[in-house]
DOMIMAR-311063 format. One record per residue (C-alpha): residue number from 0; x, y, z; residue in three letters. Coordinates in steps of 0.05 Angstrom, whole numbers. Example, Ala and Ser with C-alpha at 12.3 -4.5 7.8 and 13.67 -1.06 7.14 Angstrom:
! residues 2
<0; <246; -90; 156>; 'ALA'>;
<1; <273; -21; 143>; 'SER'>;
***
This chain:
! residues 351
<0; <-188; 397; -1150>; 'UNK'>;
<1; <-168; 459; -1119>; 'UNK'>;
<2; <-104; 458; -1068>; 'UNK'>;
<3; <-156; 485; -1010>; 'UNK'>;
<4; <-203; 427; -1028>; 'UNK'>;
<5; <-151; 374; -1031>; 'UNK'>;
<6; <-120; 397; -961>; 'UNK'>;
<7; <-192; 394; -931>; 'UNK'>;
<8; <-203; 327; -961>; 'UNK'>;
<9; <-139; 295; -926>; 'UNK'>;
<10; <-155; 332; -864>; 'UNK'>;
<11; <-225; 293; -865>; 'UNK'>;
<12; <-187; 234; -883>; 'UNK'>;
<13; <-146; 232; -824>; 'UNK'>;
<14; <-187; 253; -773>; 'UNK'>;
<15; <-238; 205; -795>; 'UNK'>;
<16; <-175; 148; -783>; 'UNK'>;
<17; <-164; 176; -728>; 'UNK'>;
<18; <-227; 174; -697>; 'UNK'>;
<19; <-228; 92; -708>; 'UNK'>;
<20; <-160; 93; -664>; 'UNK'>;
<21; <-170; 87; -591>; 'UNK'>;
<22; <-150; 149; -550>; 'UNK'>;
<23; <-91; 136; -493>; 'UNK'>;
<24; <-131; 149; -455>; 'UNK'>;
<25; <-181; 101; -473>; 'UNK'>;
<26; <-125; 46; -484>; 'UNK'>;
<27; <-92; 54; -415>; 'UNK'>;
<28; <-165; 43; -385>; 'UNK'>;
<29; <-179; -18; -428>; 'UNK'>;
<30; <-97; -40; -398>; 'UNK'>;
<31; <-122; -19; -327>; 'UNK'>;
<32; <-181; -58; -325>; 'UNK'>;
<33; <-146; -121; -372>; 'UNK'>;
<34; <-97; -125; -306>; 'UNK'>;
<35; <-153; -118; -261>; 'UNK'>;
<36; <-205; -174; -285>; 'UNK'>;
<37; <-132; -216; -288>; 'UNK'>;
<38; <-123; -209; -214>; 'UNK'>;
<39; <-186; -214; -190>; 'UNK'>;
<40; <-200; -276; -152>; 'UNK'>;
<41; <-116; -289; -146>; 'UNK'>;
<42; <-80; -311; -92>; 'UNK'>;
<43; <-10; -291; -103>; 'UNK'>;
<44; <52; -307; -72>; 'UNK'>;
<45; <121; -279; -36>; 'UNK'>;
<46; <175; -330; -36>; 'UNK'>;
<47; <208; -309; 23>; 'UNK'>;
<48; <293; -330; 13>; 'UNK'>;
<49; <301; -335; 88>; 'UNK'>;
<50; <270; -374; 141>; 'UNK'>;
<51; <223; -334; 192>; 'UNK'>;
<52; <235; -280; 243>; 'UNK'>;
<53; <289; -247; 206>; 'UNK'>;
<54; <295; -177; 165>; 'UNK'>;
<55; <269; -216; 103>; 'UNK'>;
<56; <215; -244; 122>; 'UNK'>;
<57; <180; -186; 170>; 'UNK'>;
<58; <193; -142; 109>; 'UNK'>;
<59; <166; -182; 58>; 'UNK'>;
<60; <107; -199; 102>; 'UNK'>;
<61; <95; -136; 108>; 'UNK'>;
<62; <90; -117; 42>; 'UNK'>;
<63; <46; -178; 19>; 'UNK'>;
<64; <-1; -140; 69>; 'UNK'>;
<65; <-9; -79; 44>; 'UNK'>;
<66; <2; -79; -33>; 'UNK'>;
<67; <-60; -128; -49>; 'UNK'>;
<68; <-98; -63; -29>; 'UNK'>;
<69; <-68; -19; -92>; 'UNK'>;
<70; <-61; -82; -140>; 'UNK'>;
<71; <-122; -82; -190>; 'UNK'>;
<72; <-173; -136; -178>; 'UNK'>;
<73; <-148; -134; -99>; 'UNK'>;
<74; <-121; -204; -103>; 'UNK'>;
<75; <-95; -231; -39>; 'UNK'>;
<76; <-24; -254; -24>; 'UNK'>;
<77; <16; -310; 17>; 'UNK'>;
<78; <77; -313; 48>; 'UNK'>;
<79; <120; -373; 28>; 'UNK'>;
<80; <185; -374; 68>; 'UNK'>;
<81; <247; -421; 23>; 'UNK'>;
<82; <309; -417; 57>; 'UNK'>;
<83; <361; -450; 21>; 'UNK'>;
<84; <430; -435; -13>; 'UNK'>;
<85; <432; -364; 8>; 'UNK'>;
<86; <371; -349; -24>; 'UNK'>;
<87; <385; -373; -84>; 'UNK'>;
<88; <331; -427; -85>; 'UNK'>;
<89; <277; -369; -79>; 'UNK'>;
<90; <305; -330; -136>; 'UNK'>;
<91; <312; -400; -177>; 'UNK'>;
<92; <253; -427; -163>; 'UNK'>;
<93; <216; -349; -177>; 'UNK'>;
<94; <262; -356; -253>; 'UNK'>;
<95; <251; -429; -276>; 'UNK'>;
<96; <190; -457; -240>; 'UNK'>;
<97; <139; -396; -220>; 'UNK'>;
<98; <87; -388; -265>; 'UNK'>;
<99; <115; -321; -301>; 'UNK'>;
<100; <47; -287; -309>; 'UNK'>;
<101; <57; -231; -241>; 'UNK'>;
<102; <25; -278; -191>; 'UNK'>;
<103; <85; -293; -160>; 'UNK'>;
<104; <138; -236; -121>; 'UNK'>;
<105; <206; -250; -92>; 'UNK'>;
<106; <257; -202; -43>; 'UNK'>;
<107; <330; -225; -69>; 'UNK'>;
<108; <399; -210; -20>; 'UNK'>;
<109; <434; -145; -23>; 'UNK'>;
<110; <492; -192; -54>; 'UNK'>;
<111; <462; -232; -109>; 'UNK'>;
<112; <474; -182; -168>; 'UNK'>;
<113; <541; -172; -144>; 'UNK'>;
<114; <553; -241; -151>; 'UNK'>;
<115; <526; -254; -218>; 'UNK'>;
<116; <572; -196; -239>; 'UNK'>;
<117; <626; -240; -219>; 'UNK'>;
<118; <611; -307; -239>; 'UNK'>;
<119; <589; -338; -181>; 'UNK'>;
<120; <526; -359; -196>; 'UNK'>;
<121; <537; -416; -243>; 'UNK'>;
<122; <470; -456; -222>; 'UNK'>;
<123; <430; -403; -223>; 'UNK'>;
<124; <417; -387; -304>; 'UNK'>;
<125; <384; -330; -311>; 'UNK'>;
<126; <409; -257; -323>; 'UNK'>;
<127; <391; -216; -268>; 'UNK'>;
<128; <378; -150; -312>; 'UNK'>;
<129; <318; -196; -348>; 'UNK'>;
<130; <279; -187; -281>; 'UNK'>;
<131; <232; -142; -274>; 'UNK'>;
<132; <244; -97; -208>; 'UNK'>;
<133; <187; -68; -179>; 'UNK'>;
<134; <218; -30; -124>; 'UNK'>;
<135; <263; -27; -54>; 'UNK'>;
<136; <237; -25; 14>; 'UNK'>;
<137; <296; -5; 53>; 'UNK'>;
<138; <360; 30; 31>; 'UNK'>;
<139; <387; 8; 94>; 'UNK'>;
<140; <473; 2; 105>; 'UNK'>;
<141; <498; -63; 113>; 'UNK'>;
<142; <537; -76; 181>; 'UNK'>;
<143; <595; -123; 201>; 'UNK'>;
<144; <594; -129; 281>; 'UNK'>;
<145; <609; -177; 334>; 'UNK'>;
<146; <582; -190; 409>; 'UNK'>;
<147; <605; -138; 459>; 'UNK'>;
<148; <635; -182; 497>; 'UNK'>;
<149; <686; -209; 453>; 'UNK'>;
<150; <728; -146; 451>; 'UNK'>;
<151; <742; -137; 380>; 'UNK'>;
<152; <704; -75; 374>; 'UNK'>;
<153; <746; -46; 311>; 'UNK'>;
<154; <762; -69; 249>; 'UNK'>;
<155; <832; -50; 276>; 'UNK'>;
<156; <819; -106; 331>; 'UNK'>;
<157; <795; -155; 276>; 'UNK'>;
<158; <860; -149; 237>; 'UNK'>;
<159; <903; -172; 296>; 'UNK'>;
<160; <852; -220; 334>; 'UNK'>;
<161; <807; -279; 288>; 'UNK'>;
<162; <731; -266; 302>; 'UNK'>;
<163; <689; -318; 275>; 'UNK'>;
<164; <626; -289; 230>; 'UNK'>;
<165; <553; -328; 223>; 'UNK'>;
<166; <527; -336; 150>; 'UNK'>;
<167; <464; -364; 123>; 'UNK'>;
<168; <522; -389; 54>; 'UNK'>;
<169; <565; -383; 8>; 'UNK'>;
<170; <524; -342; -36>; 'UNK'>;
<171; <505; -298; 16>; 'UNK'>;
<172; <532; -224; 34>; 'UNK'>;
<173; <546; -250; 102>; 'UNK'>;
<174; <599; -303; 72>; 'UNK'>;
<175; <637; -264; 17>; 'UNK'>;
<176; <638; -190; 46>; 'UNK'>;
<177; <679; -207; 111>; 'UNK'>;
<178; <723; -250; 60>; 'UNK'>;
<179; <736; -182; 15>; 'UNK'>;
<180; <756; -149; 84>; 'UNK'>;
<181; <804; -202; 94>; 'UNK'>;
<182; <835; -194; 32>; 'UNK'>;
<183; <833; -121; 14>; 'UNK'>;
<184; <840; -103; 91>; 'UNK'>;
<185; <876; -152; 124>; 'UNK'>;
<186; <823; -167; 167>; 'UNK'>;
<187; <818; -247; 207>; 'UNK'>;
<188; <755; -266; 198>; 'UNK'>;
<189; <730; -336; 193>; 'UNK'>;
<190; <655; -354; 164>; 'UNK'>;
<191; <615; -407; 200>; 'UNK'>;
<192; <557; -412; 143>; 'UNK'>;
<193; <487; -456; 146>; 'UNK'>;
<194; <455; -410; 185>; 'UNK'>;
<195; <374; -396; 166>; 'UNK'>;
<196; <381; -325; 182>; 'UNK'>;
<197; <382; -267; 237>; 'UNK'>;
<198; <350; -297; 281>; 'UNK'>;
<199; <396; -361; 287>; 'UNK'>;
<200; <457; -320; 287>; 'UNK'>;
<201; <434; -279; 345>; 'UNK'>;
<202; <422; -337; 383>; 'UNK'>;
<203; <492; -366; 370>; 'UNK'>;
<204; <532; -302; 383>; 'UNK'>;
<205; <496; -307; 452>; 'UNK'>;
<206; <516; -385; 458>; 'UNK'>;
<207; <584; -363; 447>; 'UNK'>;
<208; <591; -410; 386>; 'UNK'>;
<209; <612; -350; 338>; 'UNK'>;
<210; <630; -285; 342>; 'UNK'>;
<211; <591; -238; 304>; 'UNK'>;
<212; <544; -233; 236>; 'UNK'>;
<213; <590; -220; 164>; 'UNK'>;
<214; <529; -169; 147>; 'UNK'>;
<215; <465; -157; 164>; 'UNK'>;
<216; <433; -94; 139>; 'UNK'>;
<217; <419; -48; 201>; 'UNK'>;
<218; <344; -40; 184>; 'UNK'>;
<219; <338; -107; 202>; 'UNK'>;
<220; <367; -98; 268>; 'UNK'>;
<221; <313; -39; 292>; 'UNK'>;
<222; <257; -86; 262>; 'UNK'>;
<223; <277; -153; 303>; 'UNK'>;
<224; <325; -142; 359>; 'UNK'>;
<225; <328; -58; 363>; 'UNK'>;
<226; <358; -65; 432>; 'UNK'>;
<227; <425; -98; 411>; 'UNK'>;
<228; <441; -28; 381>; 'UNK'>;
<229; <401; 13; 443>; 'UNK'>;
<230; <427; -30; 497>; 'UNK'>;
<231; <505; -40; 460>; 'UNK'>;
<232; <501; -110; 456>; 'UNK'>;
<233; <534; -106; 396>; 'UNK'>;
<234; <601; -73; 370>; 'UNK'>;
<235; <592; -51; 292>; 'UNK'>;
<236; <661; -52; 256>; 'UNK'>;
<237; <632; -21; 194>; 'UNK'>;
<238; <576; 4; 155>; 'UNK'>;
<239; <575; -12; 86>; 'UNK'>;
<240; <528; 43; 39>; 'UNK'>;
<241; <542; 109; 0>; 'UNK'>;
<242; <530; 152; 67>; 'UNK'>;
<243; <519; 136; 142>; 'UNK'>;
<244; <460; 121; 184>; 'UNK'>;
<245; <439; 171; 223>; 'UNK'>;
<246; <445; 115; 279>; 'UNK'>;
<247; <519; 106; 269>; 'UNK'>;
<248; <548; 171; 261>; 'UNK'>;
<249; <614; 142; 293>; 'UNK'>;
<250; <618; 77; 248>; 'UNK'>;
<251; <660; 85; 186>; 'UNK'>;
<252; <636; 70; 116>; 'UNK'>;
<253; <672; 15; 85>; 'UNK'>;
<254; <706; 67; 42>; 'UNK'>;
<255; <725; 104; 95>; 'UNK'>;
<256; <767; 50; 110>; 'UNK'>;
<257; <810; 50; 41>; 'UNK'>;
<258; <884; 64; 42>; 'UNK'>;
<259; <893; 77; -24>; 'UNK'>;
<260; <869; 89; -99>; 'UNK'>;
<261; <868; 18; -115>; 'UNK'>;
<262; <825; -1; -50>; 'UNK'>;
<263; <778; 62; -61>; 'UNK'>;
<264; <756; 26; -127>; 'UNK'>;
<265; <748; -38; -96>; 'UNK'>;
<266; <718; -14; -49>; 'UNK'>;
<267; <676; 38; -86>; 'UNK'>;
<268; <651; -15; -135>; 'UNK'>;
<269; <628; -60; -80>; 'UNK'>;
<270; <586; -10; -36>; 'UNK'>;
<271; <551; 13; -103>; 'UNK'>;
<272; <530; -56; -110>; 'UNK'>;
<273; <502; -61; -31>; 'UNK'>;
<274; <465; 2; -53>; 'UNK'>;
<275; <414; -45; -97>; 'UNK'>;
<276; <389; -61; -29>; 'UNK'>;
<277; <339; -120; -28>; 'UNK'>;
<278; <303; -111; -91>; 'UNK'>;
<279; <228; -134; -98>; 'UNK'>;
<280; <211; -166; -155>; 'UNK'>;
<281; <170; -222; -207>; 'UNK'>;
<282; <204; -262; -266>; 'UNK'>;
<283; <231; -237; -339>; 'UNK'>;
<284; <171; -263; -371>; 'UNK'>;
<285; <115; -229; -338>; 'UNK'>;
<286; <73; -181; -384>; 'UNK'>;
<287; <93; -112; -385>; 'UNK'>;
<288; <19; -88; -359>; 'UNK'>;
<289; <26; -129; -301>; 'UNK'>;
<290; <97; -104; -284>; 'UNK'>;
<291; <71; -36; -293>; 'UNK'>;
<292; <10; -48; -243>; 'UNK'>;
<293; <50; -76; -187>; 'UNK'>;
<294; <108; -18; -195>; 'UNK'>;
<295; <51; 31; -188>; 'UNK'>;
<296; <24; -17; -139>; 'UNK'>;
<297; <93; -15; -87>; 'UNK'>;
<298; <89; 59; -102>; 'UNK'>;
<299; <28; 61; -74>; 'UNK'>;
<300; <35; 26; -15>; 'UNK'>;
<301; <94; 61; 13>; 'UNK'>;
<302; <56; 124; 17>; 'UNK'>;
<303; <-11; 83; 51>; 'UNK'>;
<304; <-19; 115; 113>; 'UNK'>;
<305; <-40; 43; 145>; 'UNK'>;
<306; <21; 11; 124>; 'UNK'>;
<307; <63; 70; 141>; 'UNK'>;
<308; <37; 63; 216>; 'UNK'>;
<309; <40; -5; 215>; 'UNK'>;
<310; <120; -2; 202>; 'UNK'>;
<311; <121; 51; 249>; 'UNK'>;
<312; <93; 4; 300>; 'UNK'>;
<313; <136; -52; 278>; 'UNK'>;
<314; <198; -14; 284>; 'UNK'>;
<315; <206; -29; 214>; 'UNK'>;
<316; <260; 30; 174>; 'UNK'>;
<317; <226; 46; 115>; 'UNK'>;
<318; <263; 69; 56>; 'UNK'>;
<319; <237; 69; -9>; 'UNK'>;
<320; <269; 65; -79>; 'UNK'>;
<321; <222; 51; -143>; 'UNK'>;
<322; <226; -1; -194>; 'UNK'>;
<323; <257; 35; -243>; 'UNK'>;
<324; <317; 65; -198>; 'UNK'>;
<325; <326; -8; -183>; 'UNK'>;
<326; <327; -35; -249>; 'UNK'>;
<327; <379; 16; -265>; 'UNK'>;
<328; <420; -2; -209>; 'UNK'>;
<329; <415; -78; -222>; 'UNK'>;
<330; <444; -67; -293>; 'UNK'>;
<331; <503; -20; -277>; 'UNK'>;
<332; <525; -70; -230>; 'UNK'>;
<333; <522; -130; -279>; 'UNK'>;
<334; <545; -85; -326>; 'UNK'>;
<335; <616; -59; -295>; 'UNK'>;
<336; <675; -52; -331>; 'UNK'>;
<337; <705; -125; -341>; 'UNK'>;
<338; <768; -113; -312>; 'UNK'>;
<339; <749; -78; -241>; 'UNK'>;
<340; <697; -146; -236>; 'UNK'>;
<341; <766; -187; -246>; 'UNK'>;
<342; <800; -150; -206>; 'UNK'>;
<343; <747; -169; -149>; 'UNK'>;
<344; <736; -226; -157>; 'UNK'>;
<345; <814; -241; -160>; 'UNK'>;
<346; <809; -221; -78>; 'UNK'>;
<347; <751; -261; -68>; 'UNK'>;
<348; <758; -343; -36>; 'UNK'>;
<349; <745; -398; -83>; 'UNK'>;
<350; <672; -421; -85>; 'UNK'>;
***
């Protein structure tokens, strides 16, 4: 056998194997439509971590609106609000008793990875970085602020003069980030928590019973109550993000407000971890194909022109970040160098 006849007999060879393989393109239509004839006929579900009326919940109803529309099969989706343990029965329940097969979405707190990075979040089992993130509605900065009639209207003011702070509870960014200020800043706050969420805060800052919210991201605000930042019902001590809102050009960053190196790391480290925002997303044991399909899904839907008028009409600040910036984000936090995380949580109360 010649050399020219042997090469064109392995040439046949392989492109007769290859002609039994499916083409990509072929396999990601036979994936496409696997994930469609799955959720055809579904009815899916948003466990929302917050009672309703608050930033959670309008946002995640939103959502479960919109994104049936771009999921394959068009299932449809409910809203199921479980407000407990500052949202950590939601994410708990979404880990250990969901059905892990994409049916089932949840919106976790800005402060939960943080958390886990720490070591508060003994009950709750499961590593955060084994979710699977589909995306981020809102970037939004966090914001510390009281009534405007209780004259602390600086953190200055809150260092010399106690200002009580609503929480929904201990595991929430509304309990542990006006804690850090007190101990990094030498800020007087004290957290009343066992609140379900904006909505009952409001309410009790206009009782008079407390003083202001720990956090509460300011997309939430323009959503829900828009005038307490039009009409100054409100005094914002700080914004908490990696740059400002163009609403609060005169509020300083929570950086801003370091005094030196050691504080600009704390500091640093913390508003990095804010930046996950309130990630969207199903448990660590849902297919790949299915996690793929509702990433491309949220992508999908924050482009929709319906749903972009229908936050427009809702007042609702849209955002977007995509599952993959967010997975990345979730695992640098959990991830940080062991000794800044002790360092933390060294300034942090007992839980």
């Amino acid at each position: 056998m010649t050399r020219r006849f042997a090469t064109i007999v392995l040439l046949a060879a392989i492109t007769a194997v290859a002609a039994l393989a499916p083409s990509p393109i072929f396999a990601q239509d036979a994936a496409s439509s696997d994930v469609a004839s799955f959720y055809r006929g579904k009815q899916m579900r948003i466990i929302i971590r917050s009672g309703p009326g608050g930033g959670f919940d309008l946002y995640s109803r939103l959502l479960a609106r919109f994104i049936v529309k771009h999921i394959p099969g068009n299932p449809t989706m409910v809203a199921q609000n479980m407000p407990a343990g500052g949202g950590l029965a939601a994410i708990s329940y979404v880990a250990e008793v969901a059905p892990q097969d994409g049916t089932v979405v949840t919106m976790i707190g800005q402060s939960l990875p943080f958390d886990q990075a720490l070591g508060y979040t003994p009950s709750f089992k499961q590593d955060l970085r084994t979710f699977h993130w589909i995306g981020n509605l809102s970037d939004s900065n966090i914001l510390t602020y009281t009534w405007h009639t209780r004259g602390i209207r600086s953190m200055d003011d809150a260092r010399t003069r106690e200002a009580s702070l609503g929480s929904t509870g201990a595991g929430d960014v509304g309990s542990w980030l006006p804690s850090l200020y007190n101990s990094v800043l030498g800020t007087k706050f004290k957290i009343i928590n066992g609140y379900q969420g904006f909505a009952e805060v409001k309410l009790a800052m206009e009782r008079g019973e407390i003083d202001g919210f720990g956090a509460n991201p300011l997309a939430s605000i323009l959503s829900t109550q828009p005038q307490l930042i039009r009409d100054r019902l409100i005094s914002i001590l700080v914004q908490v993000g990696l740059r400002k809102e163009k609403e609060l050009p005169d509020t300083p960053l929570l950086t801003e407000l370091a005094r030196t190196d050691d504080e600009r790391e704390l500091l640093g480290f913390v508003t990095k971890a804010m930046s996950v925002g309130r990630p969207i997303g199903v448990g660590p044991g849902v297919p790949s194909d299915r996690v793929e399909a509702l990433r491309k899904a949220f992508d999908a839907t924050l482009v929709d022109p319906e749903f972009i008028a229908e936050a427009k009409r809702s007042r609702m600040d849209i955002g977007p970040m995509n599952g993959a910036t967010v997975q990345r984000l979730v695992e640098e936090v959990q991830s940080a160098p062991v000794d800044l995380r002790t360092r933390v949580r060294a300034l942090m109360p007992p839980r």
